[in-house]
C-alpha atoms as a printed R data frame, in Angstrom:
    type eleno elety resid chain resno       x       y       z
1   ATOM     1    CA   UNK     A     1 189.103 -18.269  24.505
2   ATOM     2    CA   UNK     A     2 192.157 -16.035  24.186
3   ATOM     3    CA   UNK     A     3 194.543 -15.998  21.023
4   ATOM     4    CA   UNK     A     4 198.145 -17.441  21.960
5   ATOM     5    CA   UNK     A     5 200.659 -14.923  20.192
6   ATOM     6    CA   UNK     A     6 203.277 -16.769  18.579
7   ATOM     7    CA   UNK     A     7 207.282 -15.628  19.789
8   ATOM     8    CA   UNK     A     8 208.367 -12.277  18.039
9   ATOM     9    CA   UNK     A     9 211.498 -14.103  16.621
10  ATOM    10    CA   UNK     A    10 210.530 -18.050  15.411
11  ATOM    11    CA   UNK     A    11 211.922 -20.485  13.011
12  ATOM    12    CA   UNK     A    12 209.911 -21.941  10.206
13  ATOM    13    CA   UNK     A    13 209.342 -24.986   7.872
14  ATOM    14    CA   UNK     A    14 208.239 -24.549   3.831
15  ATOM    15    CA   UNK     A    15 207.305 -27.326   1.946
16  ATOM    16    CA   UNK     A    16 206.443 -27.618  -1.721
17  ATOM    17    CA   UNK     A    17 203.900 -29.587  -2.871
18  ATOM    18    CA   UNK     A    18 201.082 -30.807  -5.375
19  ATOM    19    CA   UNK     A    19 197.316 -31.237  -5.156
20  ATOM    20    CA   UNK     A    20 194.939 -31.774  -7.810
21  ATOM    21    CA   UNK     A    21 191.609 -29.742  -7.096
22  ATOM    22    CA   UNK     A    22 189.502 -32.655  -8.304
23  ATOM    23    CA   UNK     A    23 189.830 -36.214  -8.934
24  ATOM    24    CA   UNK     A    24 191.907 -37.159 -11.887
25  ATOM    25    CA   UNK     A    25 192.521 -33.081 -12.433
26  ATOM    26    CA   UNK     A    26 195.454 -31.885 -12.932
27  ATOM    27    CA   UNK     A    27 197.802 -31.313  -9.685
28  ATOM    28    CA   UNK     A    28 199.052 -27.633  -9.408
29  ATOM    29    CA   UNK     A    29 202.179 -26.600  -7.121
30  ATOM    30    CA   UNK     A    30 201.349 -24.860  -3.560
31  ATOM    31    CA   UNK     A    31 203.837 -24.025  -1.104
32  ATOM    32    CA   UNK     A    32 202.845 -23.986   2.944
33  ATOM    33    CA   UNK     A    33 205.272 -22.363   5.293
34  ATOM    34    CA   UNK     A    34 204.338 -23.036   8.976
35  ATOM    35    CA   UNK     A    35 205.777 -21.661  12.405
36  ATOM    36    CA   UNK     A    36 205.316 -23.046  16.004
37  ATOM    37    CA   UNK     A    37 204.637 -21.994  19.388
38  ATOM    38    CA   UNK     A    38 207.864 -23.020  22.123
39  ATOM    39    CA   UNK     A    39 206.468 -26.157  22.706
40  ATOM    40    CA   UNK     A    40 206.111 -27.029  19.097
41  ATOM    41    CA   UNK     A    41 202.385 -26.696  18.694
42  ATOM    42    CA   UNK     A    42 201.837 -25.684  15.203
43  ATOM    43    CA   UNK     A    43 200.337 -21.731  15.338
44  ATOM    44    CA   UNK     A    44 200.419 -20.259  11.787
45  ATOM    45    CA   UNK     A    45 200.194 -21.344   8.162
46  ATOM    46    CA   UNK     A    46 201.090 -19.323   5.094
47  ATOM    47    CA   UNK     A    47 199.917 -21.059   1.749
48  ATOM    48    CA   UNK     A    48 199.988 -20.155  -1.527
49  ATOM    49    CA   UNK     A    49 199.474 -21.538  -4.899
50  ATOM    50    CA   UNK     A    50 203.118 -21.630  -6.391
51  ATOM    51    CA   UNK     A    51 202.916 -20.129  -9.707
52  ATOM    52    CA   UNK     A    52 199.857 -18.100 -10.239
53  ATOM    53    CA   UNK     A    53 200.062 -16.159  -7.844
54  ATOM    54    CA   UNK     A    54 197.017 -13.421  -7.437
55  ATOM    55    CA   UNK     A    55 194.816 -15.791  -8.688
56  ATOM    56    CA   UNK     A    56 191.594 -16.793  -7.102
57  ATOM    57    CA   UNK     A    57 193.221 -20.143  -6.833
58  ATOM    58    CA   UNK     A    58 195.940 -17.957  -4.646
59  ATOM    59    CA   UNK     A    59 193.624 -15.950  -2.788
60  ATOM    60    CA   UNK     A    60 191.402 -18.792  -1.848
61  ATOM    61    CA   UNK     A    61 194.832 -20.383  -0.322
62  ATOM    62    CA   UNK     A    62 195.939 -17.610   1.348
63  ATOM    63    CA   UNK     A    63 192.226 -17.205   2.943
64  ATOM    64    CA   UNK     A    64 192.353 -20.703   4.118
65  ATOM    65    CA   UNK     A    65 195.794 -20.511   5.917
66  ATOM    66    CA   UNK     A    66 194.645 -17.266   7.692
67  ATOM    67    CA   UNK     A    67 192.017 -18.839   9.220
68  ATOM    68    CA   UNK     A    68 193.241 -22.445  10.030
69  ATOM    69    CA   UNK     A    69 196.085 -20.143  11.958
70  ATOM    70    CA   UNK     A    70 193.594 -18.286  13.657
71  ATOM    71    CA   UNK     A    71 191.974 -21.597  15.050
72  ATOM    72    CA   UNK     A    72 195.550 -23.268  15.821
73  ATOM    73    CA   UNK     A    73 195.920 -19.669  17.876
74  ATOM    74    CA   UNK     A    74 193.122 -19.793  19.668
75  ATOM    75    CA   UNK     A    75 193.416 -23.796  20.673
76  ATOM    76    CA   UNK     A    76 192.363 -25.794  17.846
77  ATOM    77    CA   UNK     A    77 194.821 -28.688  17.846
78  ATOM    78    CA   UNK     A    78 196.255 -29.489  14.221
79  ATOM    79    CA   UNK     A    79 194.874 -32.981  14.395
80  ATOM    80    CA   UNK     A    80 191.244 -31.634  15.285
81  ATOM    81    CA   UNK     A    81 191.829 -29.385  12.398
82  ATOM    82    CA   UNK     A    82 193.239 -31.882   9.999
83  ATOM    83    CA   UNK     A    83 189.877 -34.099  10.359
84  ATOM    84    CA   UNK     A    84 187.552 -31.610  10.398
85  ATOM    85    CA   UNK     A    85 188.313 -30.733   6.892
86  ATOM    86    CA   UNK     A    86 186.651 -33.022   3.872
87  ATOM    87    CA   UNK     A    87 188.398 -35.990   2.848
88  ATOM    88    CA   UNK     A    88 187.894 -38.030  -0.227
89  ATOM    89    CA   UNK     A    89 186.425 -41.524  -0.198
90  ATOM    90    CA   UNK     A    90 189.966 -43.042   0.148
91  ATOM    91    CA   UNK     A    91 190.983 -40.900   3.077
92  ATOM    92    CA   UNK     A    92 192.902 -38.237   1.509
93  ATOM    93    CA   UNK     A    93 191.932 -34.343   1.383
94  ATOM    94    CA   UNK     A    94 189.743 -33.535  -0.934
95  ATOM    95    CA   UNK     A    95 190.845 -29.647  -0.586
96  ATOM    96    CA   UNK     A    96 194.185 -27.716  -0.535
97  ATOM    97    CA   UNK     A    97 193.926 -26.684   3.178
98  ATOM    98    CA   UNK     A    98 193.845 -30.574   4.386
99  ATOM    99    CA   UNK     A    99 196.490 -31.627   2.145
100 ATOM   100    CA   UNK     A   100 198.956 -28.829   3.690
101 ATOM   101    CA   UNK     A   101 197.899 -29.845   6.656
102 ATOM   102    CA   UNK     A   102 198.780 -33.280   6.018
103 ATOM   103    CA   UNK     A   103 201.951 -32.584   5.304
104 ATOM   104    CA   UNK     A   104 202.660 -30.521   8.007
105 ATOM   105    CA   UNK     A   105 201.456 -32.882   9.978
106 ATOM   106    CA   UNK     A   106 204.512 -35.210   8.138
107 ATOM   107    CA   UNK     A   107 207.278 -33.142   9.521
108 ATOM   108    CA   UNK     A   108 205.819 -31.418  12.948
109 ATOM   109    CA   UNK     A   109 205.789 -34.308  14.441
C-alpha cells in the first residue's frame, strides 16, 4: 500500500486533555494536535505529554502518534485504529494513544 501525503498547507485541531496511566492513578495533561487529508480523513497526530516534556512519559507519546499517523497514511481508518488499541473493562482506553484518539474522534466527526 502507498502512503497518502497529507496537503503542503493544512489546518489543524489541538485539544488538551487528561488520562490517568492506570486505574485510580493520577491523570496527567497531554495535548494531541491532528491534521486531515481534503476529504477530512484524519492523517497525522502529534501528542505530547503537557508538562514534562522530554520525559519517557513524552517520548513514549510522541512514538505513539508517529506511528498511528503512519497507519492513518497508509489506509488505516481512525475507527479501525481506535479499536484496535486496549480498552479497559468499562470500554474506555486503557492507554494514552486510544484516549487521543477518542477524542479526536469527538470533534472529526
Amino acid at each position: 500500500m502507498t502512503r497518502e501525503h497529507l496537503p503542503n498547507r493544512r489546518g489543524a485541531i489541538t485539544l488538551d486533555f487528561a488520562h490517568a496511566l492506570d486505574r485510580g492513578g493520577q491523570a496527567f495533561a497531554f495535548r494531541a494536535t491532528f491534521s486531515a487529508f481534503d476529504d477530512g480523513r484524519v492523517g497525522e497526530l502529534f501528542l505530547n505529554s503537557a508538562g514534562v516534556l522530554g520525559t519517557a512519559l513524552d517520548v513514549g507519546a510522541r512514538d505513539a502518534a508517529i506511528a498511528a499517523s503512519l497507519a492513518l497514511q497508509h489506509g488505516c481508518s481512525l475507527e479501525l485504529l481506535r479499536h484496535a488499541l486496549t480498552r479497559n473493562e468499562d470500554g474506555t482506553p486503557a492507554g494514552v494513544l486510544g484516549r487521543a484518539l477518542d477524542e479526536i474522534a469527538k470533534v472529526a466527526s
